[in-house]
N, C-alpha and C positions, 0 to 999 in steps of 0.2 A: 754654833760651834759647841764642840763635846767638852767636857773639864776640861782643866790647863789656862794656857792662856796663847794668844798669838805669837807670842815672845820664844815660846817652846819650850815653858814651865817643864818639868817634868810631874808629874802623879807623884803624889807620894800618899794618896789617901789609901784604906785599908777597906776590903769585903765585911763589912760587923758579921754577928752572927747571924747566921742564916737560919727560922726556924721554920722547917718542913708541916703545918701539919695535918694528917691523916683522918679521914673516919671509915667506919664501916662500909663498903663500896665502895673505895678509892678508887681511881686508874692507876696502877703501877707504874706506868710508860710518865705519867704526868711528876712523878714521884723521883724516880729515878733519871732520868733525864737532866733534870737541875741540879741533882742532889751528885751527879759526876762534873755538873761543870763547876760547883763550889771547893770537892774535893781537891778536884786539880788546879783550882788557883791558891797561890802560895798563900799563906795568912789565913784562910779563910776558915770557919768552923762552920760545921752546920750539926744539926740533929733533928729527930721527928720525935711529935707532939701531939697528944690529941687533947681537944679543950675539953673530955669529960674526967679523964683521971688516966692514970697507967695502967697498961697492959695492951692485949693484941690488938689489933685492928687486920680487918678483914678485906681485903682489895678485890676486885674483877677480878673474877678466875679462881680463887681461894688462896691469890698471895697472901701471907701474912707477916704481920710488922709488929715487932716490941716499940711501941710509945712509952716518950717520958710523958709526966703529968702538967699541966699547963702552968706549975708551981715553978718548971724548970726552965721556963721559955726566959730569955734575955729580952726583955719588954723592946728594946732599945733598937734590937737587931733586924734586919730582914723577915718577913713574912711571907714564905708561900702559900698558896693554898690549890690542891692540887683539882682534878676534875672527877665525874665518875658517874655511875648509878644513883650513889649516896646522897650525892648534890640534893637531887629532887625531892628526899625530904626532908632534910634540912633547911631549904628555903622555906620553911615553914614551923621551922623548929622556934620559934621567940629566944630560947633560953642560950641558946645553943649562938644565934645570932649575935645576941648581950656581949656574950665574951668574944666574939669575932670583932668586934664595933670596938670595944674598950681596947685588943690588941694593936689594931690599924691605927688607931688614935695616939699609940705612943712609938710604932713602930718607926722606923727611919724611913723602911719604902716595902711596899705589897704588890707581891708577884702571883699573877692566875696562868694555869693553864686549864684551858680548856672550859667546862661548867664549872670551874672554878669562879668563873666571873658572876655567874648568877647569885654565888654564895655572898659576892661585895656586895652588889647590885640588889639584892633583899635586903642587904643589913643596912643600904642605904649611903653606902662609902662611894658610891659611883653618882650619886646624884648630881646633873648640870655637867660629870666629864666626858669626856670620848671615850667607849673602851669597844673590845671584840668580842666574840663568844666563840666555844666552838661553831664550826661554821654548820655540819648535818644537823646541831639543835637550836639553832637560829632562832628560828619564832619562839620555841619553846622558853628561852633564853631570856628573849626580848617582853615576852609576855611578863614577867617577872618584875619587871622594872620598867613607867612609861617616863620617868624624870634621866634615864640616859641617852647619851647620843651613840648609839650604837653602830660602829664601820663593818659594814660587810664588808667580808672579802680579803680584809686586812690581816696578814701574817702575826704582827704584833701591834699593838698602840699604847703609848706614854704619855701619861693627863696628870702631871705635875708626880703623888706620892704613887698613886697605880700605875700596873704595867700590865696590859691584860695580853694573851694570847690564845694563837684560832687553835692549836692543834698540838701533839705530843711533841713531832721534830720544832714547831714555831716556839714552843716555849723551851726548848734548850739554844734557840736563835736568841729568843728575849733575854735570857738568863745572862748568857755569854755579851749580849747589849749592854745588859748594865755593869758587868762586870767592866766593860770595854769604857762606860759612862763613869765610872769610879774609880777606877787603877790604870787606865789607858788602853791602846790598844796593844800594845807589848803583852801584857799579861792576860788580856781577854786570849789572843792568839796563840799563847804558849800553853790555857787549857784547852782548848779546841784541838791543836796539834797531840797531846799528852791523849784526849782523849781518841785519837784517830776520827774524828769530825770535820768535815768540810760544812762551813759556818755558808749559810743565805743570809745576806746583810739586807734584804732589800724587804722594807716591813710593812711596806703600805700591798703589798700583794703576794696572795696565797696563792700556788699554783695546786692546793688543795680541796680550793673552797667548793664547797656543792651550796646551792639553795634548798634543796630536800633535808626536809626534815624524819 
């Protein structure tokens, strides 16, 4: 059973803040995507973050983004971490990791799309849970981490504070999840609707998934 209770509690919990954050080779799609389902639910703030200091960051493609500084993030709130090119090396970054680790640790709940999960999954936040990867970089993904249980194929998966997702639409499925896991499903459905989104509830399977990497 999702919150509430059997009884037919009503929700009354609130979205915290949601902090988005970016590096150099982002996915834009992984970014934005979440970042319209927190707008259009009522209550909810979000903003983008990068953990080295302020200023642009650079997405696939040559989108670019004004970051707050990691000084500005709400410890307490939401954590996404989006996917990318950049991913791959940063999973190697130590330092970079440090402040990834320290944020998940006080964060409420941490959201991946896409190579987003290889960034948990080196820092070590995934260790012993279930999570997904993008699905074309699978192996690569998996290589990265041998202490996860990693679900192919899976649209999204939820392993207590993580929320991992396969793909750029799976992680506005994910997002609008928890949103659905935390205020109900009235308000999960009234951004989806705001957003003009027709929501795939069904997360144990991606009808995206490839095994090529």
């Amino acid at each position: 059973m999702r919150g509430g209770s059997a009884s037919g509690e009503r929700f009354i919990r609130m979205v915290p803040d949601a902090n988005i954050v970016v590096f150099d080779g982002f996915e834009p799609l992984d970014v934005s995507g979440p970042f319209e389902v927190f707008i259009n639910t009522d209550g909810a703030g979000v903003r983008i973050f990068s953990l080295d200091a302020p200023g642009v960051k650079v997405g696939e493609g040559g989108v670019r983004v004004e970051a707050l500084g990691p000084e500005k993030i709400n410890p307490k709130g939401v954590l996404l971490i989006p996917g990318g090119p950049g991913a791959r090396d940063l999973v190697d970054d130590d330092r970079w990791l440090d402040k990834l680790r320290s944020l998940v640790a006080q964060s409420s709940q941490v959201l991946t799309v896409r190579t987003g999960s290889a960034l948990l999954a080196a820092a070590g936040v995934l260790d012993g849970r279930r999570a997904t990867p993008n699905d074309p970089a699978f192996d690569w993904v998996v290589s990265t981490a041998e202490r996860v249980d990693w679900v192919e194929g899976a649209r999204w998966v939820v392993d207590g504070k993580p929320h991992t997702s396969s793909g750029i639409s799976a992680g506005i499925d994910m997002t609008l999840d928890y949103v659905e896991d935390t205020c109900g499903p009235e308000v999960a459905d009234q951004a989806s609707t705001r957003m003009g989104y027709i929501r795939n509830r069904e997360s144990g399977y991606d009808p995206f998934a490839e095994t090529e990497t």
